[in-house]
N, CA, C and O atoms as a Maestro MAE file, in Angstrom:
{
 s_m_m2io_version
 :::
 2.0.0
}

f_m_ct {
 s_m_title
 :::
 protein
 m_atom[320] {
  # First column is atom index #
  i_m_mmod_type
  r_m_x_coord
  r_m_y_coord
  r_m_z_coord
  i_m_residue_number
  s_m_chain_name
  s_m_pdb_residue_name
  s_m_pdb_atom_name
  i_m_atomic_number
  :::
  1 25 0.819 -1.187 0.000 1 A "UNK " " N  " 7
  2 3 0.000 0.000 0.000 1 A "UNK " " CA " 6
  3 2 0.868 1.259 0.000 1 A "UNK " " C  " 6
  4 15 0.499 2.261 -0.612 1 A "UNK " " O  " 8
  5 25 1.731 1.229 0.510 2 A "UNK " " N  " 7
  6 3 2.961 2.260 0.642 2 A "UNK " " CA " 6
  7 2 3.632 2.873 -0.612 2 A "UNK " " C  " 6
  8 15 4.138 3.971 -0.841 2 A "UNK " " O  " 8
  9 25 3.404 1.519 -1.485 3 A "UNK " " N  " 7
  10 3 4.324 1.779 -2.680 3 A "UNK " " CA " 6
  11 2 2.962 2.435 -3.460 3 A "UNK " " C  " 6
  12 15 3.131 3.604 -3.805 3 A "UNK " " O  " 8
  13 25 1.824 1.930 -3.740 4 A "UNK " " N  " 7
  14 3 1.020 2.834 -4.493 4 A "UNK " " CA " 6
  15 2 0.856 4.553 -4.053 4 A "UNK " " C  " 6
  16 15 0.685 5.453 -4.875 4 A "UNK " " O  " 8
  17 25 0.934 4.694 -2.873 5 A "UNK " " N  " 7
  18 3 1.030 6.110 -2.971 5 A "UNK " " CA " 6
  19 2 2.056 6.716 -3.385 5 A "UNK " " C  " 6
  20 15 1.958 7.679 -4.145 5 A "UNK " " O  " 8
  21 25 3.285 6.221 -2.925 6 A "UNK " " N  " 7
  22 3 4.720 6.865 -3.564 6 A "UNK " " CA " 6
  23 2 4.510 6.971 -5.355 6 A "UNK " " C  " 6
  24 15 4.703 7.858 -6.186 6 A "UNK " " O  " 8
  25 25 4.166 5.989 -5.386 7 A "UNK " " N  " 7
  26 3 3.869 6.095 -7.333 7 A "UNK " " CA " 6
  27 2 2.893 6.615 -7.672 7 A "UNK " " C  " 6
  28 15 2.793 6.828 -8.880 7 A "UNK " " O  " 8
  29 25 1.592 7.105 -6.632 8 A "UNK " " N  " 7
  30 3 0.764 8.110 -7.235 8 A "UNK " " CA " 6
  31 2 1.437 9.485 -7.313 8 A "UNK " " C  " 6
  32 15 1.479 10.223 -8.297 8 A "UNK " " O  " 8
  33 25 2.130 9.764 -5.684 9 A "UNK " " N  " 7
  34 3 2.889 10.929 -6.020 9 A "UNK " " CA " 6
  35 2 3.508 11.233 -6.994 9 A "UNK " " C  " 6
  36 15 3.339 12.264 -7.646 9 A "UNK " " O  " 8
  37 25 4.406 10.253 -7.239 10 A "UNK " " N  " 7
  38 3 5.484 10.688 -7.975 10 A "UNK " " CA " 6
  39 2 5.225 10.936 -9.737 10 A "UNK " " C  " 6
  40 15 5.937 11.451 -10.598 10 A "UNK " " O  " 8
  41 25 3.631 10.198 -9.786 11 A "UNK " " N  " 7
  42 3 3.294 10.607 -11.139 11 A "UNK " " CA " 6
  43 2 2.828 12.157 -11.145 11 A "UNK " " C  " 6
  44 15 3.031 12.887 -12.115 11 A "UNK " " O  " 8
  45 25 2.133 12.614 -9.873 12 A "UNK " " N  " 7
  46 3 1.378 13.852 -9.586 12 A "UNK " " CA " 6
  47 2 2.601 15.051 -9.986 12 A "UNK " " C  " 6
  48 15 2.522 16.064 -10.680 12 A "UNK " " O  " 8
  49 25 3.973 14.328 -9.069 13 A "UNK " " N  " 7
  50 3 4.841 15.423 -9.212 13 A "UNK " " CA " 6
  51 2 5.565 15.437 -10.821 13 A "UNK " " C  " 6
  52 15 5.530 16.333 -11.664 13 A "UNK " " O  " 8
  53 25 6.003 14.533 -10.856 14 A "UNK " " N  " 7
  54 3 6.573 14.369 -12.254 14 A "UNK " " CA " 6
  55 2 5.163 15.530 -13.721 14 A "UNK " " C  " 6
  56 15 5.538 16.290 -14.613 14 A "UNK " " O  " 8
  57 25 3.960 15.226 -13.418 15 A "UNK " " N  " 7
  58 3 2.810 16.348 -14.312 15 A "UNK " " CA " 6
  59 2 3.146 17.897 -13.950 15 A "UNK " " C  " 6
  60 15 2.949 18.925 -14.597 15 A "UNK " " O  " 8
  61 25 3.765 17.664 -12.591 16 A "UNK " " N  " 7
  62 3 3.470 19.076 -12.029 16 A "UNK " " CA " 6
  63 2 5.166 19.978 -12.771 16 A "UNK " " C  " 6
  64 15 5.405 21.138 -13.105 16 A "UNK " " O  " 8
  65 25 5.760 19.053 -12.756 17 A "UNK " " N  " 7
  66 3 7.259 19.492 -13.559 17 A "UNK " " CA " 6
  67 2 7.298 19.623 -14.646 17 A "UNK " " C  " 6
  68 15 8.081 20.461 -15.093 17 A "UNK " " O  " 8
  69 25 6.528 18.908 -15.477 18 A "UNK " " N  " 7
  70 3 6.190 19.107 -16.881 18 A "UNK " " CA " 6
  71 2 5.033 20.371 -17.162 18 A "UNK " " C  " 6
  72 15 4.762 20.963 -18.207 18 A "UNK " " O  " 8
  73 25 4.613 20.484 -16.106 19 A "UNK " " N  " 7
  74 3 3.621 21.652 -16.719 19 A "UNK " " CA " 6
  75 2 4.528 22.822 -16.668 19 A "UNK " " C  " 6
  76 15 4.742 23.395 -17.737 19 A "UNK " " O  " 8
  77 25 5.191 23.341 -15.406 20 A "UNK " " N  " 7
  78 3 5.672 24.003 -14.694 20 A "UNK " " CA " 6
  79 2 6.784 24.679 -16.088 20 A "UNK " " C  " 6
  80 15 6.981 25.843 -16.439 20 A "UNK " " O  " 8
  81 25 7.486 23.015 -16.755 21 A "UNK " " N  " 7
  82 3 8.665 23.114 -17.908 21 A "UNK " " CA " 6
  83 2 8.110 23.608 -18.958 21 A "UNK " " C  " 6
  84 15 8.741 24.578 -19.379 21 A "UNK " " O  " 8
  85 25 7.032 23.305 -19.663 22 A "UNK " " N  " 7
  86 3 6.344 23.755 -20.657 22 A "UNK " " CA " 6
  87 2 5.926 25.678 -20.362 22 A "UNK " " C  " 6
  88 15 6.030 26.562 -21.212 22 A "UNK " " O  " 8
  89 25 5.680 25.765 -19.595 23 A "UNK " " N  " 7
  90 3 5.285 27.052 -19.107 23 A "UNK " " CA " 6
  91 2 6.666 28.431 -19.057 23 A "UNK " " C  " 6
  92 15 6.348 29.619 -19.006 23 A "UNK " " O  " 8
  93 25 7.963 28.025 -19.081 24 A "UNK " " N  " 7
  94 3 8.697 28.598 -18.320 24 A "UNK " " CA " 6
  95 2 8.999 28.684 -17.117 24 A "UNK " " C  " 6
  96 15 9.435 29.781 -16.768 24 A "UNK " " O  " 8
  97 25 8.911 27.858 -16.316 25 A "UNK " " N  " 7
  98 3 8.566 28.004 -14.964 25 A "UNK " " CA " 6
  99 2 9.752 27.458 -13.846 25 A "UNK " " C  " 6
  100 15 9.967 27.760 -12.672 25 A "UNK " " O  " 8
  101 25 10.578 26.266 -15.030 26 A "UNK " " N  " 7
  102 3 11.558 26.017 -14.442 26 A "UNK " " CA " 6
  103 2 12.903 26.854 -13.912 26 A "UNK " " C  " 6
  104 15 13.230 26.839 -12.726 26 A "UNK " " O  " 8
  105 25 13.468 27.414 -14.695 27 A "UNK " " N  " 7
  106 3 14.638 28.648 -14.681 27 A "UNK " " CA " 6
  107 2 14.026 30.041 -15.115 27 A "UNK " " C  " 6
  108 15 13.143 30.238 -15.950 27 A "UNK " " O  " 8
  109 25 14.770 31.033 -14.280 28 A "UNK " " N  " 7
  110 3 14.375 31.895 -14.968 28 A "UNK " " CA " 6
  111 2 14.514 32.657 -15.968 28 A "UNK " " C  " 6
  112 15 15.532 32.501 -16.641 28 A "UNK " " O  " 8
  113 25 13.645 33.587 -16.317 29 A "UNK " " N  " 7
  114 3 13.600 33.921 -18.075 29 A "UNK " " CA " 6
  115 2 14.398 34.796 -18.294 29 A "UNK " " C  " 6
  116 15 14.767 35.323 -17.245 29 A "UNK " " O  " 8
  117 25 15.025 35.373 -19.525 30 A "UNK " " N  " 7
  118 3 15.478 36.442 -19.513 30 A "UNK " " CA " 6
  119 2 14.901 37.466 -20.870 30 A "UNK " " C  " 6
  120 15 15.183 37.344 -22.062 30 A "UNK " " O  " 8
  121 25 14.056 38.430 -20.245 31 A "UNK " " N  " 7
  122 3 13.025 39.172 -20.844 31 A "UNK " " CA " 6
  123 2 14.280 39.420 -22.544 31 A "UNK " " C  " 6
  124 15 13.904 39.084 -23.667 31 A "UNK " " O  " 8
  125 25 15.039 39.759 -22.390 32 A "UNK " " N  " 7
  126 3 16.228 39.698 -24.024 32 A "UNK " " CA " 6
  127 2 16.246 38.768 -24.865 32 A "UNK " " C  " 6
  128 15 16.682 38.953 -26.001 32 A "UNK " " O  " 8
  129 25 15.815 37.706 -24.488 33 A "UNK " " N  " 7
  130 3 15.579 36.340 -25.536 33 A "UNK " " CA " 6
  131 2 14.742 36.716 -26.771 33 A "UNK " " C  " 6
  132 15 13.745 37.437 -26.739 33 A "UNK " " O  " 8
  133 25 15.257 36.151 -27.833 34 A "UNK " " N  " 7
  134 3 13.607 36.862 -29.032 34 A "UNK " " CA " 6
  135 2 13.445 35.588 -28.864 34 A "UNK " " C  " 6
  136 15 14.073 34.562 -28.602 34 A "UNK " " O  " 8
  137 25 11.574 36.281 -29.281 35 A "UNK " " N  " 7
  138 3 10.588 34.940 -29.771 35 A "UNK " " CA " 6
  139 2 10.801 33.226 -30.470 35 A "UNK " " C  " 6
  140 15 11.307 32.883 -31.539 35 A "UNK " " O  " 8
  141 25 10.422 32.722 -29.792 36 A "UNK " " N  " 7
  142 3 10.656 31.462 -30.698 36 A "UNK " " CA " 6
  143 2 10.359 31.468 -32.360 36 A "UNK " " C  " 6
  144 15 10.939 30.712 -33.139 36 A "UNK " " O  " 8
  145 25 9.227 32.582 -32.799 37 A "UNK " " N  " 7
  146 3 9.066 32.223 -33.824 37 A "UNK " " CA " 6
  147 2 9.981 33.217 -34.574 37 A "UNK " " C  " 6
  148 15 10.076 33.058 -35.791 37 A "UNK " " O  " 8
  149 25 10.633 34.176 -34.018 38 A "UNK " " N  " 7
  150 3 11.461 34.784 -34.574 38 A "UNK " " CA " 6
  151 2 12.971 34.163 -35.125 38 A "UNK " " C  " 6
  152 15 13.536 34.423 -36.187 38 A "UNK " " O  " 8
  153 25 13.441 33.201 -33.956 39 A "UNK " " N  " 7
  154 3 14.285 32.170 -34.178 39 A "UNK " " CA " 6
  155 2 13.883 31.216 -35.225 39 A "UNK " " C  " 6
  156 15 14.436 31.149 -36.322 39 A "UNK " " O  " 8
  157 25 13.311 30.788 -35.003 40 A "UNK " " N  " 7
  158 3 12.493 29.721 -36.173 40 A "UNK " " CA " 6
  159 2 12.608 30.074 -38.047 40 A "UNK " " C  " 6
  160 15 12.836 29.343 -39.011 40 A "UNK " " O  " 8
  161 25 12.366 31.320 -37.926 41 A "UNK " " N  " 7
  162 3 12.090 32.004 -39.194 41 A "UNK " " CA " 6
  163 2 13.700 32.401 -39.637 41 A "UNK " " C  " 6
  164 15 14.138 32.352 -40.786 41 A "UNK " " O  " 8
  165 25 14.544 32.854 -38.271 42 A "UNK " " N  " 7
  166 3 16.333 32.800 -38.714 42 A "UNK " " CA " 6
  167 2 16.890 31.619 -38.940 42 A "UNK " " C  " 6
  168 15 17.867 31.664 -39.687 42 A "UNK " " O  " 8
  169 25 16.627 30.719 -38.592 43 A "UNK " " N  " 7
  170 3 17.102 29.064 -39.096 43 A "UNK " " CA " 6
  171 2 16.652 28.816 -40.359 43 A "UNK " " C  " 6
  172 15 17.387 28.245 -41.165 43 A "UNK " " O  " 8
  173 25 15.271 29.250 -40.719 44 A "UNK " " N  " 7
  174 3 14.373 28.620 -41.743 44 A "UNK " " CA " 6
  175 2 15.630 29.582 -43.217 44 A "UNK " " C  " 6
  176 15 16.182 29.199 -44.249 44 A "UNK " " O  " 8
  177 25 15.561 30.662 -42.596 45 A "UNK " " N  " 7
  178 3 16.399 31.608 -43.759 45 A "UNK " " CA " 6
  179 2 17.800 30.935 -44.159 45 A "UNK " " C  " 6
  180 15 18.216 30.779 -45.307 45 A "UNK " " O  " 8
  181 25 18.480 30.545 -42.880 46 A "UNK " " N  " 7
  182 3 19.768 30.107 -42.775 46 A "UNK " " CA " 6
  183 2 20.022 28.736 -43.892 46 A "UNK " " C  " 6
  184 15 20.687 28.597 -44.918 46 A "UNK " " O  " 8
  185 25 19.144 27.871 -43.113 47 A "UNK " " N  " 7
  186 3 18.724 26.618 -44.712 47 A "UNK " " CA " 6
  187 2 18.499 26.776 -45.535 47 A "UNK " " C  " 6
  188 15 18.920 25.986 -46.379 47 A "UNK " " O  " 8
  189 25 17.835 27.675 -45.878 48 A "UNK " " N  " 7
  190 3 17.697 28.039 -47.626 48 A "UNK " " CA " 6
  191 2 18.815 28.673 -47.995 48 A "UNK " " C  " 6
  192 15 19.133 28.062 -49.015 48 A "UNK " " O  " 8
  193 25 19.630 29.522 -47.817 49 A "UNK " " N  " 7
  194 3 20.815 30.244 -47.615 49 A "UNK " " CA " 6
  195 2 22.014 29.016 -48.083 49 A "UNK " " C  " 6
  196 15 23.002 29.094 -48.813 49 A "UNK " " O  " 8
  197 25 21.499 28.033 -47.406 50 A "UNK " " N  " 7
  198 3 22.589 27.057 -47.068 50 A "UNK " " CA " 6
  199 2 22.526 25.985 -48.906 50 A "UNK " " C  " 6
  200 15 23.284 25.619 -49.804 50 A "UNK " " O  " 8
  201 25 21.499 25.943 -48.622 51 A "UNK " " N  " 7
  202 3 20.602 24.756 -50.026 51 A "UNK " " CA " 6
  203 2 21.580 24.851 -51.032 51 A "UNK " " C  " 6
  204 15 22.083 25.961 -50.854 51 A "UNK " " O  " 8
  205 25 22.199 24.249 -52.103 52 A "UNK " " N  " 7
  206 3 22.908 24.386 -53.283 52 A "UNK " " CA " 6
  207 2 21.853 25.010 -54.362 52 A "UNK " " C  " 6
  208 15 20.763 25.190 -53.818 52 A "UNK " " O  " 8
  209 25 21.862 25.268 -55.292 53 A "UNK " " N  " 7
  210 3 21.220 25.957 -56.129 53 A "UNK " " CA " 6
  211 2 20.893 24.693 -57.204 53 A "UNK " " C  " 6
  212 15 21.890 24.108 -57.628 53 A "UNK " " O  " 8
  213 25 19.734 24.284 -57.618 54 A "UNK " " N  " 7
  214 3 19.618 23.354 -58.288 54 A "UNK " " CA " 6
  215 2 20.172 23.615 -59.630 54 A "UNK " " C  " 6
  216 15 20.262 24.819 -59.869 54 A "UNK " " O  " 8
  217 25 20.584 22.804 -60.610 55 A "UNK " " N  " 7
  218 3 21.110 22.880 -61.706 55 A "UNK " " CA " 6
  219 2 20.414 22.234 -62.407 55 A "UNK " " C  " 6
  220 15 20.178 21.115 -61.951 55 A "UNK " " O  " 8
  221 25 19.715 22.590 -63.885 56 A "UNK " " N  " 7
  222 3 18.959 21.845 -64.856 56 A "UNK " " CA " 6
  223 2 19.964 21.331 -65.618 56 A "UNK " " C  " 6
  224 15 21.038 21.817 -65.972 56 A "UNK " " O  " 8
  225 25 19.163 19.675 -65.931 57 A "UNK " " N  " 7
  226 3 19.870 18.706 -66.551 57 A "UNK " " CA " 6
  227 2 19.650 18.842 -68.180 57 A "UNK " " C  " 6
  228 15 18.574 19.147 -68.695 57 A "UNK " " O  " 8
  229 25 21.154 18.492 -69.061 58 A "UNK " " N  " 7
  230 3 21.457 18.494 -70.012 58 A "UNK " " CA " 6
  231 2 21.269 20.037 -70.774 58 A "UNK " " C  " 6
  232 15 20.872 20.237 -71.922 58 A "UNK " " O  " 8
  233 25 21.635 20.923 -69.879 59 A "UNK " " N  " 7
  234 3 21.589 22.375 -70.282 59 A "UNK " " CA " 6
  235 2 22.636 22.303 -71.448 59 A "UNK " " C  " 6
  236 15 22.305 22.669 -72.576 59 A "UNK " " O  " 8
  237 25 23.639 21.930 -71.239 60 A "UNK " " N  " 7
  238 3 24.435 22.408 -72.425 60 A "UNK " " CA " 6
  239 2 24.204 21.614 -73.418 60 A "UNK " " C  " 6
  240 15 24.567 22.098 -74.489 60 A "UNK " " O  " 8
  241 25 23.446 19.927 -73.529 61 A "UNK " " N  " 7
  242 3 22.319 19.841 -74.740 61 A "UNK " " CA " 6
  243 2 21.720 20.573 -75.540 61 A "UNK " " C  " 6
  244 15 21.720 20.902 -76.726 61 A "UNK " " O  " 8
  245 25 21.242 20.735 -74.659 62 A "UNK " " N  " 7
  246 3 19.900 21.371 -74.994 62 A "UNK " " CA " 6
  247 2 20.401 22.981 -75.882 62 A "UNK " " C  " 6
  248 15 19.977 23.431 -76.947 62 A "UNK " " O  " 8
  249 25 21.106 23.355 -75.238 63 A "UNK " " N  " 7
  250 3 22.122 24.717 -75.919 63 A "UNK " " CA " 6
  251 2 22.726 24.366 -77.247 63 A "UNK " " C  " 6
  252 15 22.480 25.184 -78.133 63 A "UNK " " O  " 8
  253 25 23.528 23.241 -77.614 64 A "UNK " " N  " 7
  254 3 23.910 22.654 -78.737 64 A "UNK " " CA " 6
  255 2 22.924 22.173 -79.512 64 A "UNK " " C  " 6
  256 15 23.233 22.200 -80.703 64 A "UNK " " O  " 8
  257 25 21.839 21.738 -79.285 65 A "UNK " " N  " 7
  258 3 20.661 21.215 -79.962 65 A "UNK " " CA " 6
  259 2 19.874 22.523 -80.511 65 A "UNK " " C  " 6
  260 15 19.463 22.563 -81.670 65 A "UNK " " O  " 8
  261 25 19.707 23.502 -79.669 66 A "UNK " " N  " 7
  262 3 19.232 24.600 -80.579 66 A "UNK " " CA " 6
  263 2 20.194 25.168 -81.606 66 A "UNK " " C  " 6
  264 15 19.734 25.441 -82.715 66 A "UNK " " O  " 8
  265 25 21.308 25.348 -81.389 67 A "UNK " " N  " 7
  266 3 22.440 25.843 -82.008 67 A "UNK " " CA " 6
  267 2 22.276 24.813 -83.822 67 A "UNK " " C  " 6
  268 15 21.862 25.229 -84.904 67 A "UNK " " O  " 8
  269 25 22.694 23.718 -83.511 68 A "UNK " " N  " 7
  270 3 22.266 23.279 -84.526 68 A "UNK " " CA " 6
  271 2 20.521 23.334 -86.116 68 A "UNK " " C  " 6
  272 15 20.262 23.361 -87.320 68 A "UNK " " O  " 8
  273 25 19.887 23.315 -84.576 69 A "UNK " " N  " 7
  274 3 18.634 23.558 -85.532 69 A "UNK " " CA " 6
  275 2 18.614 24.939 -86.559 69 A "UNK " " C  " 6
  276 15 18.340 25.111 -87.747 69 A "UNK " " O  " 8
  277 25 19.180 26.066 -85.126 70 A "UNK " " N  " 7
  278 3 19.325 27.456 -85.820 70 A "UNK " " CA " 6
  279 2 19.839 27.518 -87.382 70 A "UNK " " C  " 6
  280 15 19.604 28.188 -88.387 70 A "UNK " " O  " 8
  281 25 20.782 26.287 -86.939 71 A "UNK " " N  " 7
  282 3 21.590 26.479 -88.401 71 A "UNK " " CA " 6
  283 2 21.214 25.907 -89.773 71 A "UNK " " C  " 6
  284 15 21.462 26.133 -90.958 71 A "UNK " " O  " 8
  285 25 20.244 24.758 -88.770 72 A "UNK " " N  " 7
  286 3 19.528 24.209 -90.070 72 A "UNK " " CA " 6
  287 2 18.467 24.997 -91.251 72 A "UNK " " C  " 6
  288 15 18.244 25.003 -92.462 72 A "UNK " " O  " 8
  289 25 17.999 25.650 -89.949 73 A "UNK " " N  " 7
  290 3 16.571 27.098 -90.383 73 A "UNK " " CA " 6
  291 2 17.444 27.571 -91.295 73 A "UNK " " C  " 6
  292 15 17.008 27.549 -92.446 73 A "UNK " " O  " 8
  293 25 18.672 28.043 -91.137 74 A "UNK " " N  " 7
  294 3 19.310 29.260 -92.168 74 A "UNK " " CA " 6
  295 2 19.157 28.488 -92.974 74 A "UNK " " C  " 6
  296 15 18.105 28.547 -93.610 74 A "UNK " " O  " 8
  297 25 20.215 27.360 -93.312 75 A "UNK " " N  " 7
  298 3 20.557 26.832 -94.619 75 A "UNK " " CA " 6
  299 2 19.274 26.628 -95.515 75 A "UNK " " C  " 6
  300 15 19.404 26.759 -96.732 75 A "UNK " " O  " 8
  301 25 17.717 26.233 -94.840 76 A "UNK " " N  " 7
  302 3 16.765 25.713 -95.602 76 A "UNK " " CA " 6
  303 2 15.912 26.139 -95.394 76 A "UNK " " C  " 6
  304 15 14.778 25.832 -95.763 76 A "UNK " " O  " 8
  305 25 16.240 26.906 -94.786 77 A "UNK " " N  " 7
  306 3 15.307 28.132 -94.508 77 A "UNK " " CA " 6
  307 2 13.243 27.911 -93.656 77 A "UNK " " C  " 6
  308 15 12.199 28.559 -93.730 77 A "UNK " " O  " 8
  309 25 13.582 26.961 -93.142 78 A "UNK " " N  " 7
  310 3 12.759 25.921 -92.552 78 A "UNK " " CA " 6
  311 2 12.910 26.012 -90.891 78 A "UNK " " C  " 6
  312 15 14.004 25.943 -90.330 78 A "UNK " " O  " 8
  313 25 11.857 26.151 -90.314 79 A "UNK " " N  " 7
  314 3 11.821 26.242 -88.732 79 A "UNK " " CA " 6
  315 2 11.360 25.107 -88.559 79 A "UNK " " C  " 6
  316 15 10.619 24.390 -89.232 79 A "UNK " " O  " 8
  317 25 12.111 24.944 -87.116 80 A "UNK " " N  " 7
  318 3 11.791 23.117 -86.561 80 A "UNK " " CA " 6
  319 2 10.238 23.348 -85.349 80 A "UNK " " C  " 6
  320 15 9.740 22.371 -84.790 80 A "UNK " " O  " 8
  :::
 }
 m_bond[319] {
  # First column is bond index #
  i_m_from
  i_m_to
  i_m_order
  :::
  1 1 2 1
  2 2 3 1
  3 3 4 2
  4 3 5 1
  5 5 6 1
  6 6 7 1
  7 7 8 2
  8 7 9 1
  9 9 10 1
  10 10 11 1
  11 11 12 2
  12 11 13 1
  13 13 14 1
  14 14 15 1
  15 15 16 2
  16 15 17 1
  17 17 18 1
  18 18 19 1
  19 19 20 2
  20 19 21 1
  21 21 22 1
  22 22 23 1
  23 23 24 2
  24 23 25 1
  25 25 26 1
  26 26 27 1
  27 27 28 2
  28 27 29 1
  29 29 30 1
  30 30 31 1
  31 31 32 2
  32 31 33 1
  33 33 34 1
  34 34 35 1
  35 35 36 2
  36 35 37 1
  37 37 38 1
  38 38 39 1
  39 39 40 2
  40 39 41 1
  41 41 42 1
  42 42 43 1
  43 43 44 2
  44 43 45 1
  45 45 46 1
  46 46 47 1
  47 47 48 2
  48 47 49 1
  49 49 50 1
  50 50 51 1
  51 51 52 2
  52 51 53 1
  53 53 54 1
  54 54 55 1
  55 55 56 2
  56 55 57 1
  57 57 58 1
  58 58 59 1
  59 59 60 2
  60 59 61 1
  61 61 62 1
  62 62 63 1
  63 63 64 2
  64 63 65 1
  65 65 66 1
  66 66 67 1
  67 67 68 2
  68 67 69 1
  69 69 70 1
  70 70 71 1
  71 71 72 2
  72 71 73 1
  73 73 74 1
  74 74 75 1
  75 75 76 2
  76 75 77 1
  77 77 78 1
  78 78 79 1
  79 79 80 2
  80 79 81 1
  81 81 82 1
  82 82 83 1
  83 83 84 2
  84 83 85 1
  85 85 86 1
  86 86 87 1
  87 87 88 2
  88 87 89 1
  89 89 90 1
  90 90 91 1
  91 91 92 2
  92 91 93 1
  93 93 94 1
  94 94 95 1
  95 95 96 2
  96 95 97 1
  97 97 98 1
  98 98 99 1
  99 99 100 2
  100 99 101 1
  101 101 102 1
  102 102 103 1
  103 103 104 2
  104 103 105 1
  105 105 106 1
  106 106 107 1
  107 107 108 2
  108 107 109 1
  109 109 110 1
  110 110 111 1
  111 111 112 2
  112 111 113 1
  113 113 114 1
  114 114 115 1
  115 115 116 2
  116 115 117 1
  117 117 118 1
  118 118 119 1
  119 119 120 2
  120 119 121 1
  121 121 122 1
  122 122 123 1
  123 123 124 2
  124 123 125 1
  125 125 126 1
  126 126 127 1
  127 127 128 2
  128 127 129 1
  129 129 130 1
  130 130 131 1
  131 131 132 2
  132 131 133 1
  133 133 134 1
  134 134 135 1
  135 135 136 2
  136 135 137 1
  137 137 138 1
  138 138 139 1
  139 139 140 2
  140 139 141 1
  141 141 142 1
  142 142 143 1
  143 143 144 2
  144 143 145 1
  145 145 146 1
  146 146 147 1
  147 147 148 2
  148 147 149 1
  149 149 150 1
  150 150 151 1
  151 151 152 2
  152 151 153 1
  153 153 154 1
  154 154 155 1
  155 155 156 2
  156 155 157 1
  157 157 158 1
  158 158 159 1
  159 159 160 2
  160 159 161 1
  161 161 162 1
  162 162 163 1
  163 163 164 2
  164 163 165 1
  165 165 166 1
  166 166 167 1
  167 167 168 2
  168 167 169 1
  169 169 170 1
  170 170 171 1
  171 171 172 2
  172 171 173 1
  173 173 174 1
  174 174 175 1
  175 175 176 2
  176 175 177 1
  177 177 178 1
  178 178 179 1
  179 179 180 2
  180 179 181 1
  181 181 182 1
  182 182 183 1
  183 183 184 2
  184 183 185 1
  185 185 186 1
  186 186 187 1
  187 187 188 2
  188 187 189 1
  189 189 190 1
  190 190 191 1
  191 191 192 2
  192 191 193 1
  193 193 194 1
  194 194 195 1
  195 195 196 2
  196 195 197 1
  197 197 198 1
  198 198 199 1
  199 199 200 2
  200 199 201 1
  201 201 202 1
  202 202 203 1
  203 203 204 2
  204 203 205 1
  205 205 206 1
  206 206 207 1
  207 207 208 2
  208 207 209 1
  209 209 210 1
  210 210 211 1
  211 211 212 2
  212 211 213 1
  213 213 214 1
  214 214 215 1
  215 215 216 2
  216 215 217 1
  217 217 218 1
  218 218 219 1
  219 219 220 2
  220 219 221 1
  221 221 222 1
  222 222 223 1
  223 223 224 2
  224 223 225 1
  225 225 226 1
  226 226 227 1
  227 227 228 2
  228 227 229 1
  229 229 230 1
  230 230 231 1
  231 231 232 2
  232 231 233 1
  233 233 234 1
  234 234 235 1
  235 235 236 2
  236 235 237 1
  237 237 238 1
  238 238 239 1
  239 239 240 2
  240 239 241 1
  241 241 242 1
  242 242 243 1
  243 243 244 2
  244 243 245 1
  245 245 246 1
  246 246 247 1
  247 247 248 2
  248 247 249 1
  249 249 250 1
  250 250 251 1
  251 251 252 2
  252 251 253 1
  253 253 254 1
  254 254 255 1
  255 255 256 2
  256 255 257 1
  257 257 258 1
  258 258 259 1
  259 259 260 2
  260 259 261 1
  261 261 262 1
  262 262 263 1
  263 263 264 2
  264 263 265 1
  265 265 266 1
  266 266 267 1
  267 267 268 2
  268 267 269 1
  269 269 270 1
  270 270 271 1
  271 271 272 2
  272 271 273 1
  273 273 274 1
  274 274 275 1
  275 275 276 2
  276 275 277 1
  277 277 278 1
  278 278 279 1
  279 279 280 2
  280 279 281 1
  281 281 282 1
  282 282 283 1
  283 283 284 2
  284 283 285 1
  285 285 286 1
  286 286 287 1
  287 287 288 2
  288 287 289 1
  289 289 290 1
  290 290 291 1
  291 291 292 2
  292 291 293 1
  293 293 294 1
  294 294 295 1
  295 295 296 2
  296 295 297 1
  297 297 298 1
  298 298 299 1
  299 299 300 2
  300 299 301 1
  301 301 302 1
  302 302 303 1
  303 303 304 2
  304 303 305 1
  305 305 306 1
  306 306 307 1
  307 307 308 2
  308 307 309 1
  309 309 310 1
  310 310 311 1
  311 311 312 2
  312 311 313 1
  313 313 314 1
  314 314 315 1
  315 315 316 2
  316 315 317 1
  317 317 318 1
  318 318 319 1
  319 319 320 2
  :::
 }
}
């Protein structure tokens, strides 16, 4: 019987620490901190910042393939 109350407590207290943590409640604050969502939105920038720049495939194909056609139009005077 001893042990069920210790383990009711200790669930009671353990809710009461988690609320307390969720809240701010554990340490105290320091009013200079910015917003979480302000942070959030400087990371979010930072990753994109970070991202490589995608590169389209067979660009310089595709550059030689018009090049050619161009030249075909002249000679025959014919658009592809």
């Amino acid at each position: 019987m001893v042990q069920q109350v210790s383990l009711g407590s200790t669930k009671i207290e353990n809710q009461q620490i988690l609320t307390k943590a969720f809240r701010g409640g554990l340490v105290p604050q320091d009013p200079t901190d910015e917003p979480a969502l302000v942070l959030l939105d400087r990371i979010k920038a930072e990753r994109e910042a970070m991202k490589p720049k995608k590169k389209t495939k067979n660009k310089g194909f595709n550059d030689k393939q018009s090049a050619i056609q161009n030249r075909r139009s002249a000679q025959t005077g014919k658009s592809w």
